[in-house]
Predicted model as a PDB file, atoms N, CA, C, CB and O in Angstrom, pLDDT in the B-factor column:
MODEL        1                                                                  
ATOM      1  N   UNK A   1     -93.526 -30.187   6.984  1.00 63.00           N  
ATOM      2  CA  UNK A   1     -93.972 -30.257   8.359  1.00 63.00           C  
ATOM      3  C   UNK A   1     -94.187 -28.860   8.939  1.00 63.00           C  
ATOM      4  CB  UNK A   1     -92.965 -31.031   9.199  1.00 63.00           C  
ATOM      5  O   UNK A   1     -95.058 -28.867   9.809  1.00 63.00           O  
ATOM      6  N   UNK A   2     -93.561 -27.487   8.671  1.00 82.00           N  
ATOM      7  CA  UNK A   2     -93.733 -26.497   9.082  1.00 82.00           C  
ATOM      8  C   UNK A   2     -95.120 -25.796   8.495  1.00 82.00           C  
ATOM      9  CB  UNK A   2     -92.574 -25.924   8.902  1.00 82.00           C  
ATOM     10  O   UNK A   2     -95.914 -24.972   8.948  1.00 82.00           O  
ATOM     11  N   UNK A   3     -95.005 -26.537   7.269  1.00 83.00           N  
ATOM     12  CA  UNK A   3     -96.961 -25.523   7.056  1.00 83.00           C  
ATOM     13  C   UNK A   3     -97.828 -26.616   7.863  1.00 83.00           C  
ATOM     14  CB  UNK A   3     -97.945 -25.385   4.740  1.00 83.00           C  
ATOM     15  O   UNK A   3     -99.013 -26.299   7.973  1.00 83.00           O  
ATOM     16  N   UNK A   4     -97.486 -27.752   8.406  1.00 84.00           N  
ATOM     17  CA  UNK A   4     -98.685 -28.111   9.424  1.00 84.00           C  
ATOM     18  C   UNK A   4     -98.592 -28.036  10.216  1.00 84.00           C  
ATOM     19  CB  UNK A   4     -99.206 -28.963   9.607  1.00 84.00           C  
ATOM     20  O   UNK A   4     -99.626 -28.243  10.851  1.00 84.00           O  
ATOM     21  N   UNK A   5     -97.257 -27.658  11.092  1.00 86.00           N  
ATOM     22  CA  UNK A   5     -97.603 -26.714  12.223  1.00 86.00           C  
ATOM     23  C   UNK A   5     -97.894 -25.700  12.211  1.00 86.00           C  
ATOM     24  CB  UNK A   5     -96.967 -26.531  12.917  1.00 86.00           C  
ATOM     25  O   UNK A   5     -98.187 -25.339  13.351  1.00 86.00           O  
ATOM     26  N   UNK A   6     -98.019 -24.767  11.333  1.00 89.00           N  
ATOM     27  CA  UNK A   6     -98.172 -23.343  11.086  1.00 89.00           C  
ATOM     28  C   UNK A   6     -99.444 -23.634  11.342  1.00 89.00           C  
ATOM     29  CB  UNK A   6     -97.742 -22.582   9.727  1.00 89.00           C  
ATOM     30  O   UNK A   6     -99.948 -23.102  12.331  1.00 89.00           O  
ATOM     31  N   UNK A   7    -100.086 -24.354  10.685  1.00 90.00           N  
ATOM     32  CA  UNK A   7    -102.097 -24.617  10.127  1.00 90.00           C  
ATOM     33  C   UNK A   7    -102.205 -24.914  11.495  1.00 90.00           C  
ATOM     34  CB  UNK A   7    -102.875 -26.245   8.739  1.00 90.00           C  
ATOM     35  O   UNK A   7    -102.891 -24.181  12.208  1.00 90.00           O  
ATOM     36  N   UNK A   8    -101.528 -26.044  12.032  1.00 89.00           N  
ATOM     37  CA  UNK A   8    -102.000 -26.283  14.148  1.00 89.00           C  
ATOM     38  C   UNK A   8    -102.298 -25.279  14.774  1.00 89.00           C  
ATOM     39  CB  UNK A   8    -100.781 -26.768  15.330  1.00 89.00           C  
ATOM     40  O   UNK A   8    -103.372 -25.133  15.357  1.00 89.00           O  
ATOM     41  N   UNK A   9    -101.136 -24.231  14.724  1.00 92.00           N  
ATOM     42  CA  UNK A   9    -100.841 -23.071  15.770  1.00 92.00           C  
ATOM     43  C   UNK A   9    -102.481 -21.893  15.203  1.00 92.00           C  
ATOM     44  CB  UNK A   9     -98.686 -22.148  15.361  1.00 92.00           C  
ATOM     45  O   UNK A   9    -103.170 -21.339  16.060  1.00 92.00           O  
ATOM     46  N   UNK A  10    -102.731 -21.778  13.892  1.00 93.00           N  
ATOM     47  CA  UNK A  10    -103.676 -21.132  13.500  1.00 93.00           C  
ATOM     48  C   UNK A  10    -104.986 -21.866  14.170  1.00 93.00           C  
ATOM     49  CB  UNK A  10    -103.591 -21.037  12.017  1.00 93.00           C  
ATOM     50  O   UNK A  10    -105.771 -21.259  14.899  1.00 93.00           O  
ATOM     51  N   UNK A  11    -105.089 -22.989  13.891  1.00 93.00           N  
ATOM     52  CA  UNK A  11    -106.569 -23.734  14.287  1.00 93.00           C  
ATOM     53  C   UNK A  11    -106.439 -23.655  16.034  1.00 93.00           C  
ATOM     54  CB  UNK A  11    -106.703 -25.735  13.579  1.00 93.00           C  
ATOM     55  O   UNK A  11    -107.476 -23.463  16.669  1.00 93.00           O  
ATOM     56  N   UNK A  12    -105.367 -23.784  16.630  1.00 94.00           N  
ATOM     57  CA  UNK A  12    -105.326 -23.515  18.048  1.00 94.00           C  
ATOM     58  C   UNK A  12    -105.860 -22.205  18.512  1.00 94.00           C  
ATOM     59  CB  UNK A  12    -104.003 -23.618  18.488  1.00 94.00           C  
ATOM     60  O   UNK A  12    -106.716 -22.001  19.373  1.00 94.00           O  
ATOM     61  N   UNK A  13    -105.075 -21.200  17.650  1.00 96.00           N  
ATOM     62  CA  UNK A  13    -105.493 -20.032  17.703  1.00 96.00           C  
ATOM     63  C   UNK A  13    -106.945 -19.411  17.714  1.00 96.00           C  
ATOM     64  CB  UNK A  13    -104.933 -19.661  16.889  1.00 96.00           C  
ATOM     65  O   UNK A  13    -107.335 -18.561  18.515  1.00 96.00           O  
ATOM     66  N   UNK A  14    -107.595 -19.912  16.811  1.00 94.00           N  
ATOM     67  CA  UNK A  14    -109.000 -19.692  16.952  1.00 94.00           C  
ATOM     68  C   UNK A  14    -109.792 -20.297  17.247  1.00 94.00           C  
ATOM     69  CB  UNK A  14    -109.458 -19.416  16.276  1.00 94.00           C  
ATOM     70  O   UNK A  14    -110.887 -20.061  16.736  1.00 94.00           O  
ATOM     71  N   UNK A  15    -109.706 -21.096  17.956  1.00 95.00           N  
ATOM     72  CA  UNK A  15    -110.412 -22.348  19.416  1.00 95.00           C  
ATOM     73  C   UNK A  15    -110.146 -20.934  20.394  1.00 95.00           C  
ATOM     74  CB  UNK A  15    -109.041 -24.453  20.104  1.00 95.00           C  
ATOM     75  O   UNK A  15    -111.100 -20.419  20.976  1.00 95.00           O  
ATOM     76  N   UNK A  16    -109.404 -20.634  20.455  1.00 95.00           N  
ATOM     77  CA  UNK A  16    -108.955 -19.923  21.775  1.00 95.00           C  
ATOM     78  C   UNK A  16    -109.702 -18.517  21.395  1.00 95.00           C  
ATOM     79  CB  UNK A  16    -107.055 -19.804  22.052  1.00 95.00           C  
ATOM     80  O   UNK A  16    -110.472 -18.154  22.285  1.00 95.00           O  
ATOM     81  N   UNK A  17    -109.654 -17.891  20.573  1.00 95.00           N  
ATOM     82  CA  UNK A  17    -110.567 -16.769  20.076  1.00 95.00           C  
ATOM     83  C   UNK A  17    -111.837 -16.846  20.140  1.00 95.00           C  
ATOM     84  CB  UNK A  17    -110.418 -16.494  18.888  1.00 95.00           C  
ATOM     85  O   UNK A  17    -112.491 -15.987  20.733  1.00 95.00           O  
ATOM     86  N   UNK A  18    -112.538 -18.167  19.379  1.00 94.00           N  
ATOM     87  CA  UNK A  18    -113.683 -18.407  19.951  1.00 94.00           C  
ATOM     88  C   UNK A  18    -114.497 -18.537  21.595  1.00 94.00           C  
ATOM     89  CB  UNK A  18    -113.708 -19.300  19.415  1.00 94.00           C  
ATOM     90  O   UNK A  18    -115.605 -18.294  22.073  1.00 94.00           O  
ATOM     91  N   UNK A  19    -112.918 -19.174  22.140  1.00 94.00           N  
ATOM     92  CA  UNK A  19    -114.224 -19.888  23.617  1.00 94.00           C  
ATOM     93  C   UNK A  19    -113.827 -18.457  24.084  1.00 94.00           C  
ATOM     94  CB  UNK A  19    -113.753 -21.764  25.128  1.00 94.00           C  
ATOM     95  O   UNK A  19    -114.440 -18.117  25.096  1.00 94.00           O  
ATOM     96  N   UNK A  20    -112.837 -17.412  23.533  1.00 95.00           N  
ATOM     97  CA  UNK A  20    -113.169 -16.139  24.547  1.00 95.00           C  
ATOM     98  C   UNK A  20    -114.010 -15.272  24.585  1.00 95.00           C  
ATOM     99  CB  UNK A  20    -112.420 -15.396  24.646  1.00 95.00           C  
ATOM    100  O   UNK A  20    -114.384 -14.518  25.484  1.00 95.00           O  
ATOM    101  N   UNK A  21    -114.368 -15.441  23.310  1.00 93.00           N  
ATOM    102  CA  UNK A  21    -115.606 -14.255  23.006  1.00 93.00           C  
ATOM    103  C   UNK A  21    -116.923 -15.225  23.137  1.00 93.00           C  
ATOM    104  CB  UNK A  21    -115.517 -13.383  21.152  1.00 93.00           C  
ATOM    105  O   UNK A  21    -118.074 -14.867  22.889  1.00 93.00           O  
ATOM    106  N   UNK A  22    -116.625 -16.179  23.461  1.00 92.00           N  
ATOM    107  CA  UNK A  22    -118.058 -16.757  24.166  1.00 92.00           C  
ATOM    108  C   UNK A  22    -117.839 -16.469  25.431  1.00 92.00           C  
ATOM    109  CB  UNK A  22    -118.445 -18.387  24.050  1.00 92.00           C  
ATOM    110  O   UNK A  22    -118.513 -15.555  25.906  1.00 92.00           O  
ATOM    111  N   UNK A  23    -117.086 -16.999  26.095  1.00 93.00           N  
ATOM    112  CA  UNK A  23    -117.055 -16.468  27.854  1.00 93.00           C  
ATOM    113  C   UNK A  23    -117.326 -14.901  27.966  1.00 93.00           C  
ATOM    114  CB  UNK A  23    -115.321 -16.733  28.681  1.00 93.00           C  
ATOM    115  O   UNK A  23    -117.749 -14.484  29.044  1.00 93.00           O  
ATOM    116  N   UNK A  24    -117.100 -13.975  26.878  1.00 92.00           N  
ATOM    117  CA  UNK A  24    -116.807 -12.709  27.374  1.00 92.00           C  
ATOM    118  C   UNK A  24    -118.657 -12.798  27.127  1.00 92.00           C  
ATOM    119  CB  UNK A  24    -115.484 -11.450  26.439  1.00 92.00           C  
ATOM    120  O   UNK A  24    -119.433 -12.472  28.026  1.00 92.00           O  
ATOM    121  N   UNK A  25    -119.094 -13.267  25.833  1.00 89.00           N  
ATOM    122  CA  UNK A  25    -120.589 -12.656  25.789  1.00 89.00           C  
ATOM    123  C   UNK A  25    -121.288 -13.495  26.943  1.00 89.00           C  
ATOM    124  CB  UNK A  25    -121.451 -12.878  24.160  1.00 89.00           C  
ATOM    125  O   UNK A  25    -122.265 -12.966  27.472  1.00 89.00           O  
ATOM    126  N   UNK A  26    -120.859 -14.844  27.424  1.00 89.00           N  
ATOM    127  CA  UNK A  26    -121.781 -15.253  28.669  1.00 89.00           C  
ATOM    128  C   UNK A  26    -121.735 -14.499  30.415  1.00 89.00           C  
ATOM    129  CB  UNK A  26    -121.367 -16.864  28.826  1.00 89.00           C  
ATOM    130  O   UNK A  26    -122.462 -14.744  31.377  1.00 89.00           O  
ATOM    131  N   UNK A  27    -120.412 -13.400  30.263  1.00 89.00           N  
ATOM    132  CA  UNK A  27    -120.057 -13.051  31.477  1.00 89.00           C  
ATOM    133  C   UNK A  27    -121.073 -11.615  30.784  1.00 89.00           C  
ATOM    134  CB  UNK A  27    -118.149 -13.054  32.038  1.00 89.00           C  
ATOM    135  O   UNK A  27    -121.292 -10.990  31.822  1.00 89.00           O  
ATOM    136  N   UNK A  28    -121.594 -11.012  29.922  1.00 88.00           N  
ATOM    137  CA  UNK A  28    -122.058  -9.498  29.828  1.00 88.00           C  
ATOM    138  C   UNK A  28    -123.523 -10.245  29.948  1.00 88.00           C  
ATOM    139  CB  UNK A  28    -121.595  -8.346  28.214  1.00 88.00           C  
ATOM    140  O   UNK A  28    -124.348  -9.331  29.965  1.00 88.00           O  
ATOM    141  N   UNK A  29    -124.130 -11.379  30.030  1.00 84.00           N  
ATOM    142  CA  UNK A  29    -125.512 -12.023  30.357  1.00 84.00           C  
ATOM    143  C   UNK A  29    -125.589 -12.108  31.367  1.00 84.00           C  
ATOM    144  CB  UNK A  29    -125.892 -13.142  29.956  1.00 84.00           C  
ATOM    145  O   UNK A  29    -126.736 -11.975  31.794  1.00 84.00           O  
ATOM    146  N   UNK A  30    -124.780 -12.304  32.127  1.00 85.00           N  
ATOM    147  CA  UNK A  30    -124.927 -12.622  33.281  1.00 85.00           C  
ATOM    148  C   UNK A  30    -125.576 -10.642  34.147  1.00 85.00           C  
ATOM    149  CB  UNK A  30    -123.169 -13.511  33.758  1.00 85.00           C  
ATOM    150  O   UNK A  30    -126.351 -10.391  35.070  1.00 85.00           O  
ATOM    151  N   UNK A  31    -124.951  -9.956  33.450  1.00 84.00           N  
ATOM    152  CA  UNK A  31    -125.646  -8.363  33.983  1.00 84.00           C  
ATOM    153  C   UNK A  31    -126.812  -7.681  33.369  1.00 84.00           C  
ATOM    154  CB  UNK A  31    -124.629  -7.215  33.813  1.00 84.00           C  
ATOM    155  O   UNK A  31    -127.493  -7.502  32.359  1.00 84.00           O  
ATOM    156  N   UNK A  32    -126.624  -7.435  34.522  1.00 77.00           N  
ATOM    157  CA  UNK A  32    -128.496  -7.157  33.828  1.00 77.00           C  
ATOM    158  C   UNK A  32    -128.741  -5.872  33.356  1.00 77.00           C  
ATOM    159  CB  UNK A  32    -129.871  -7.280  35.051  1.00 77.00           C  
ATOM    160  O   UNK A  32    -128.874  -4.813  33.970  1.00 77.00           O  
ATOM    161  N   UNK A  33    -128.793  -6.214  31.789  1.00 77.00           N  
ATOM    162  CA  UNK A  33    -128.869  -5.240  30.835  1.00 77.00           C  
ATOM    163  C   UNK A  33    -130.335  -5.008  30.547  1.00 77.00           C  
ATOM    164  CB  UNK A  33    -128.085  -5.616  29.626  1.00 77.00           C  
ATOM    165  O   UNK A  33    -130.678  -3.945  30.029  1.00 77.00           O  
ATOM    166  N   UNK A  34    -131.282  -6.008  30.875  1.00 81.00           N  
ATOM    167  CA  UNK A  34    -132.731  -5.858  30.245  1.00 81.00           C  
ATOM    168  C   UNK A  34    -132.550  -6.929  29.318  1.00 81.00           C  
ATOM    169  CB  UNK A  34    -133.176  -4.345  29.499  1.00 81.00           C  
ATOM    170  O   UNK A  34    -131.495  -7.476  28.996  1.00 81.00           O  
ATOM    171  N   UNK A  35    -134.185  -7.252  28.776  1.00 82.00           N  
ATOM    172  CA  UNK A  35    -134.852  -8.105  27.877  1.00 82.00           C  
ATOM    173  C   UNK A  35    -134.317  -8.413  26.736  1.00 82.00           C  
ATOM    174  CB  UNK A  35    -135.925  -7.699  27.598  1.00 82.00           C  
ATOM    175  O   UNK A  35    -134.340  -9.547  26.258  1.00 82.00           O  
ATOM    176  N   UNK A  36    -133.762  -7.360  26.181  1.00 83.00           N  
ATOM    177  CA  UNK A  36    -133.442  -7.021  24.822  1.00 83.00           C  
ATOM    178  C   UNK A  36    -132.394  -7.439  24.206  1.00 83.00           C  
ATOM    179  CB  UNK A  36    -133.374  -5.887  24.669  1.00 83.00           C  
ATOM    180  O   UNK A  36    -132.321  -8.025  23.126  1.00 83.00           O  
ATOM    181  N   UNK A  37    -131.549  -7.110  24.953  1.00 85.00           N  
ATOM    182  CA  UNK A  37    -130.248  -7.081  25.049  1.00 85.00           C  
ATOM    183  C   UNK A  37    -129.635  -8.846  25.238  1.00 85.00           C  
ATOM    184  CB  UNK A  37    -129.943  -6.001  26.350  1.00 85.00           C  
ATOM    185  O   UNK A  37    -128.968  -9.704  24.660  1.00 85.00           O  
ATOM    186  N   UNK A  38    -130.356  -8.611  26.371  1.00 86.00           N  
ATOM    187  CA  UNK A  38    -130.086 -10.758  26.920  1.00 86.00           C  
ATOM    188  C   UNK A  38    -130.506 -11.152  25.434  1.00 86.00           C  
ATOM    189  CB  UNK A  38    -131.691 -11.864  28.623  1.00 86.00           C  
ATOM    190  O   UNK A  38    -129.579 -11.151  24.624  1.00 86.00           O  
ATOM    191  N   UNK A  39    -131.665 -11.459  25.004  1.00 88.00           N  
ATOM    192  CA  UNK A  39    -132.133 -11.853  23.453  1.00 88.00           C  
ATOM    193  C   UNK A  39    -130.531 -12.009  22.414  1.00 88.00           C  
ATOM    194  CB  UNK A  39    -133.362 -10.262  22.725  1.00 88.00           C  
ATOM    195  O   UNK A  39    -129.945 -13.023  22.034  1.00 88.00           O  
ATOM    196  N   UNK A  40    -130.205 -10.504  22.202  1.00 89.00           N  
ATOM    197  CA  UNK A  40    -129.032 -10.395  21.527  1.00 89.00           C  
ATOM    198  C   UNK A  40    -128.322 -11.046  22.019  1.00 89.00           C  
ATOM    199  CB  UNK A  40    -128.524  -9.366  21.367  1.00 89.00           C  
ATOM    200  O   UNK A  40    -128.050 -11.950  21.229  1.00 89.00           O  
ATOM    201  N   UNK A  41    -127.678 -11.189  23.137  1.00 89.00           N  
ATOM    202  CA  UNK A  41    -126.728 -11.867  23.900  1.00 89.00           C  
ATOM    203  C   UNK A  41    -126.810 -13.405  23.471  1.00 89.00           C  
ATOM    204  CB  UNK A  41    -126.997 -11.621  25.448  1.00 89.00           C  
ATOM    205  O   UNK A  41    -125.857 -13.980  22.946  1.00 89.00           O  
ATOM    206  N   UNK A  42    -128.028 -14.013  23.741  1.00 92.00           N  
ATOM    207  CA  UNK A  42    -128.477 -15.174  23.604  1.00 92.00           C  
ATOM    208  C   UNK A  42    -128.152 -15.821  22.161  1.00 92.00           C  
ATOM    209  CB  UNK A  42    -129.833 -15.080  23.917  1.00 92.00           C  
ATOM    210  O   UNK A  42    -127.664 -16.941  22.009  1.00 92.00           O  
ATOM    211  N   UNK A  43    -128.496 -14.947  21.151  1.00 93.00           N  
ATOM    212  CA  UNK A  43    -128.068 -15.292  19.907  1.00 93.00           C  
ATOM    213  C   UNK A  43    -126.871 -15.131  19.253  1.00 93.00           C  
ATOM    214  CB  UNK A  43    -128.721 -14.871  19.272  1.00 93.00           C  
ATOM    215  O   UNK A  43    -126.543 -15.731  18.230  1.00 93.00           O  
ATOM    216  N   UNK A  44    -126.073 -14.129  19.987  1.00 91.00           N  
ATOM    217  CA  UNK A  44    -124.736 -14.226  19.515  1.00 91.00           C  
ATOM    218  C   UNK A  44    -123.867 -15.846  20.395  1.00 91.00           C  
ATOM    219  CB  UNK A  44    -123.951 -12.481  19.985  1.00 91.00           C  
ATOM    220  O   UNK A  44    -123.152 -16.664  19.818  1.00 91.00           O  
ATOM    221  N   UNK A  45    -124.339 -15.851  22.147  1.00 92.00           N  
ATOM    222  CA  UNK A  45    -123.567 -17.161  22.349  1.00 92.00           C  
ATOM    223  C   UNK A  45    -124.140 -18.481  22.026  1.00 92.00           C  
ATOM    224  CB  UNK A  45    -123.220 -17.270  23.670  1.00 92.00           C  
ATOM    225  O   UNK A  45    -123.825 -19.442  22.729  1.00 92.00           O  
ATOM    226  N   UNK A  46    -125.092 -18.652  20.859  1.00 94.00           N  
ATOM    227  CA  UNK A  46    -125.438 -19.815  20.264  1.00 94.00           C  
ATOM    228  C   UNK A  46    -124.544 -19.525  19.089  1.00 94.00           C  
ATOM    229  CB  UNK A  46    -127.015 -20.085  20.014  1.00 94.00           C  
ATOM    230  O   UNK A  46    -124.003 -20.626  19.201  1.00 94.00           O  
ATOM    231  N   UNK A  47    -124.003 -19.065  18.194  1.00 93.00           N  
ATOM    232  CA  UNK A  47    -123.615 -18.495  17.208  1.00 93.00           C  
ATOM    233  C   UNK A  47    -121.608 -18.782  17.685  1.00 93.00           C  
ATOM    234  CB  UNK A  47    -124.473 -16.754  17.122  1.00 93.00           C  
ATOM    235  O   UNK A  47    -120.731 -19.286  16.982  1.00 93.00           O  
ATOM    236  N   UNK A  48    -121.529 -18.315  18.854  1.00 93.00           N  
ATOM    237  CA  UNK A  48    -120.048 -18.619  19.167  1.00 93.00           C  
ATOM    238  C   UNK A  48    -120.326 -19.894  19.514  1.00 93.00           C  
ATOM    239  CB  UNK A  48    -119.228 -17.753  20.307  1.00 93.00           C  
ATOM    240  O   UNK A  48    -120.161 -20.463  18.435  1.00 93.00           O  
ATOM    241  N   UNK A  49    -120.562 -20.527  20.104  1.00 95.00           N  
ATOM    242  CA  UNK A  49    -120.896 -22.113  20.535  1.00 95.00           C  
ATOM    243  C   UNK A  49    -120.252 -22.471  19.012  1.00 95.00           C  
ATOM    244  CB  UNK A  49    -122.933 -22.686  20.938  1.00 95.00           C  
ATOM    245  O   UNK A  49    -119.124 -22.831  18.676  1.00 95.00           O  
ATOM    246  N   UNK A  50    -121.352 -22.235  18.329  1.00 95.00           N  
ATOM    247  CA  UNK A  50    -120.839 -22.912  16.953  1.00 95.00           C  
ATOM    248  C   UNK A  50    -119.516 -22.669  16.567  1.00 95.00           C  
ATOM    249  CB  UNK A  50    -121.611 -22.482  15.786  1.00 95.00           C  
ATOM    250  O   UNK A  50    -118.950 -23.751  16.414  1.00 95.00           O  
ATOM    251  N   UNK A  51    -119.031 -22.046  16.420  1.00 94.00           N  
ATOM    252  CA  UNK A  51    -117.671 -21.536  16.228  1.00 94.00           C  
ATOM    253  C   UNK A  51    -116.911 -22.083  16.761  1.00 94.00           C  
ATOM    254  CB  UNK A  51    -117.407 -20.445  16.489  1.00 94.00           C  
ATOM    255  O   UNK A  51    -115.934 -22.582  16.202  1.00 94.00           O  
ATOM    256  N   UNK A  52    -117.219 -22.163  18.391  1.00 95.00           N  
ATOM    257  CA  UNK A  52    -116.026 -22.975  19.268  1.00 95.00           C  
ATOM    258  C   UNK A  52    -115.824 -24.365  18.376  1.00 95.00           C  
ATOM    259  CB  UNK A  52    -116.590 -23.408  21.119  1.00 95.00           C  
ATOM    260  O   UNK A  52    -114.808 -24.842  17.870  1.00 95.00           O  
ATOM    261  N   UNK A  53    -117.531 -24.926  18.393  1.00 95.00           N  
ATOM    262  CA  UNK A  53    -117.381 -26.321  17.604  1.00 95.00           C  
ATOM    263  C   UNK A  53    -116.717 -26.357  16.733  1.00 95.00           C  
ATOM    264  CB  UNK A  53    -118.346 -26.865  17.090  1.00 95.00           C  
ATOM    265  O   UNK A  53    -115.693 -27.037  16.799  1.00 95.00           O  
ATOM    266  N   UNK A  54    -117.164 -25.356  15.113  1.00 94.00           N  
ATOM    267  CA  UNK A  54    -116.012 -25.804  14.282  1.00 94.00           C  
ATOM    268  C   UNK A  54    -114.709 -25.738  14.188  1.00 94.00           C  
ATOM    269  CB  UNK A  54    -116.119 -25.526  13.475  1.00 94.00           C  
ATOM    270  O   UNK A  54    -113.873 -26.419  13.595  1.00 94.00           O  
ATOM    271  N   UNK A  55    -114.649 -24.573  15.039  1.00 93.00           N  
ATOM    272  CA  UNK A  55    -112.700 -24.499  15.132  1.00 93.00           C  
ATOM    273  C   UNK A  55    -112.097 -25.419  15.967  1.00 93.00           C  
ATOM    274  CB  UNK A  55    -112.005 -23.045  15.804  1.00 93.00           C  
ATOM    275  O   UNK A  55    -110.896 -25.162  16.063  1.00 93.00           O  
ATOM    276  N   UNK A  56    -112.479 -26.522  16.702  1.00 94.00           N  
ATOM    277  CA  UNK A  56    -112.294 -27.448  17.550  1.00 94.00           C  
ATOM    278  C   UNK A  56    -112.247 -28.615  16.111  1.00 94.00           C  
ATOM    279  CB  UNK A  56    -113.567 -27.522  18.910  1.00 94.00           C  
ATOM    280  O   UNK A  56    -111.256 -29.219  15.703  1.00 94.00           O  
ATOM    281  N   UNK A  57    -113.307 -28.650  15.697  1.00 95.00           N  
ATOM    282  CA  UNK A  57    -113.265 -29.883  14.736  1.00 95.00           C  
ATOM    283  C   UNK A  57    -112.398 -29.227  13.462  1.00 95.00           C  
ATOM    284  CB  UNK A  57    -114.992 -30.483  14.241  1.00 95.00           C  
ATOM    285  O   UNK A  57    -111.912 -30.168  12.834  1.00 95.00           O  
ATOM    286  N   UNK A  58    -112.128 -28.271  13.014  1.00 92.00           N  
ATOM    287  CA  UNK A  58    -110.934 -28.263  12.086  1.00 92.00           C  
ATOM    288  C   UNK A  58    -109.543 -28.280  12.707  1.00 92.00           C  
ATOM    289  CB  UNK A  58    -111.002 -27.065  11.241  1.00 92.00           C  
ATOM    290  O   UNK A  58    -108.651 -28.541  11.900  1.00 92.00           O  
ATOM    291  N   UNK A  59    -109.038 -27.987  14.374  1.00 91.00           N  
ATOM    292  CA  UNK A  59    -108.088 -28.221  14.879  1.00 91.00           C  
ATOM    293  C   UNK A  59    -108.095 -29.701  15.093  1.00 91.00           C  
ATOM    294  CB  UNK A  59    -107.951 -27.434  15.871  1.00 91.00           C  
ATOM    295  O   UNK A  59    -106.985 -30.232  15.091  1.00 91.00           O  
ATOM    296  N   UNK A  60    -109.113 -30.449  15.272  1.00 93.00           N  
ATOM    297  CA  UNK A  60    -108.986 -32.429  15.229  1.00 93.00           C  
ATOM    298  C   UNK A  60    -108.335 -32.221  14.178  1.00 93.00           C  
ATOM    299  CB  UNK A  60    -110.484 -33.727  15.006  1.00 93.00           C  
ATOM    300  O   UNK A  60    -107.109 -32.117  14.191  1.00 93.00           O  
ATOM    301  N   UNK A  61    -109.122 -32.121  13.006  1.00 92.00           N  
ATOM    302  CA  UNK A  61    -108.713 -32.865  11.240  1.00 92.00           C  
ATOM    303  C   UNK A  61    -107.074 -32.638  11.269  1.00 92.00           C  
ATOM    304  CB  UNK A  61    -109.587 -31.717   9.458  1.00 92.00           C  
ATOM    305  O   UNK A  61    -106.189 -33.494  11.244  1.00 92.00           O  
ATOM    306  N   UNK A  62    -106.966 -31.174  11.329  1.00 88.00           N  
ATOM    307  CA  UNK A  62    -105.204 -31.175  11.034  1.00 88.00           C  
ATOM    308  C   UNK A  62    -104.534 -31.640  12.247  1.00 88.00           C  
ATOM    309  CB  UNK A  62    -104.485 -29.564  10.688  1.00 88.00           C  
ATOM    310  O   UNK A  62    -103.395 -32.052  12.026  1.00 88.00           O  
ATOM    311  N   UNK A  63    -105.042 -31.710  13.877  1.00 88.00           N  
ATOM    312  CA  UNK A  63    -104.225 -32.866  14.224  1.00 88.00           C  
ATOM    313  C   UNK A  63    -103.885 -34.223  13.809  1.00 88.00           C  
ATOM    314  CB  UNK A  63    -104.497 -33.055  15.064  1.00 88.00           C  
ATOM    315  O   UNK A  63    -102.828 -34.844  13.696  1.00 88.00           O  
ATOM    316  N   UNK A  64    -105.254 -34.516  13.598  1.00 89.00           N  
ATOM    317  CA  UNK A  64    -105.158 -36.391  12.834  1.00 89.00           C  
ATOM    318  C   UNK A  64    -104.412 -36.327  11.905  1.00 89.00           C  
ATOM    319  CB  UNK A  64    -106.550 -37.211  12.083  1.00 89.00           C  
ATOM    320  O   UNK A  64    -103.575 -37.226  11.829  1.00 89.00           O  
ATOM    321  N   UNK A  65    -104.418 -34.778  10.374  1.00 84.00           N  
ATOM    322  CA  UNK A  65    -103.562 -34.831   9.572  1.00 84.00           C  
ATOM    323  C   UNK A  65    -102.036 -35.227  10.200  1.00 84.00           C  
ATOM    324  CB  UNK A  65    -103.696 -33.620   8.928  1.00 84.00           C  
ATOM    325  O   UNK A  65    -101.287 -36.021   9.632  1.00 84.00           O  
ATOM    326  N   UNK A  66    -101.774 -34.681  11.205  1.00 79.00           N  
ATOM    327  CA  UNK A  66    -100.296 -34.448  11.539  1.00 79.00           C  
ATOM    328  C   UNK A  66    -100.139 -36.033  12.091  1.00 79.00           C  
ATOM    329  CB  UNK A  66     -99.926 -33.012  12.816  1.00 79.00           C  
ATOM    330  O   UNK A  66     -99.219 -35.926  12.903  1.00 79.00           O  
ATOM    331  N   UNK A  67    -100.355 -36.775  12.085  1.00 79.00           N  
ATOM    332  CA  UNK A  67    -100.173 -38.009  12.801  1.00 79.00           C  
ATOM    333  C   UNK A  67     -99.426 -38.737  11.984  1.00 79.00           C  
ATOM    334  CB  UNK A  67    -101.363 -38.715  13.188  1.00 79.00           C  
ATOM    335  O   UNK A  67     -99.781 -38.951  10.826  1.00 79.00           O  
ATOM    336  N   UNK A  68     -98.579 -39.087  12.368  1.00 69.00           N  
ATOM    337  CA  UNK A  68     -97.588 -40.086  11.112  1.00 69.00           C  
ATOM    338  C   UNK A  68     -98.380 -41.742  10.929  1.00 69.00           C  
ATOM    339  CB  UNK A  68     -95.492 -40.442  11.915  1.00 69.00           C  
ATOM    340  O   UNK A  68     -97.902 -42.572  10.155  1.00 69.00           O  
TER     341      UNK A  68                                                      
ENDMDL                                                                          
END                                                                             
């Protein structure tokens, strides 16, 4: 039971890593850097999006794992 909470606290962990460095790249869009830059911006927070997703859906699996 302790390596699946260990694996929880990790998959929690990077849900939380992810949606921050998405909020942080949607709060540097929001200033106005120019054309260029937004572009970059744009493609890195489609890119964390994803991330949020999968680390959300590998924190489900090992919750459901943990379910007696």
């Amino acid at each position: 039971m302790d390596v699946l909470n260990l694996e929880l606290a990790r998959a929690r962990q990077s849900v939380k890593r992810a949606e921050t460095s998405l909020n942080h790249a949607k709060k540097m869009l929001d200033e106005d850097c120019g054309v260029g830059i937004n572009l970059v911006l744009c493609d890195r927070i489609r890119s964390e999006q994803k991330r949020v997703a999968e680390a959300r859906k590998r924190l489900m699996k090992i919750a459901r794992a943990a379910l007696p």
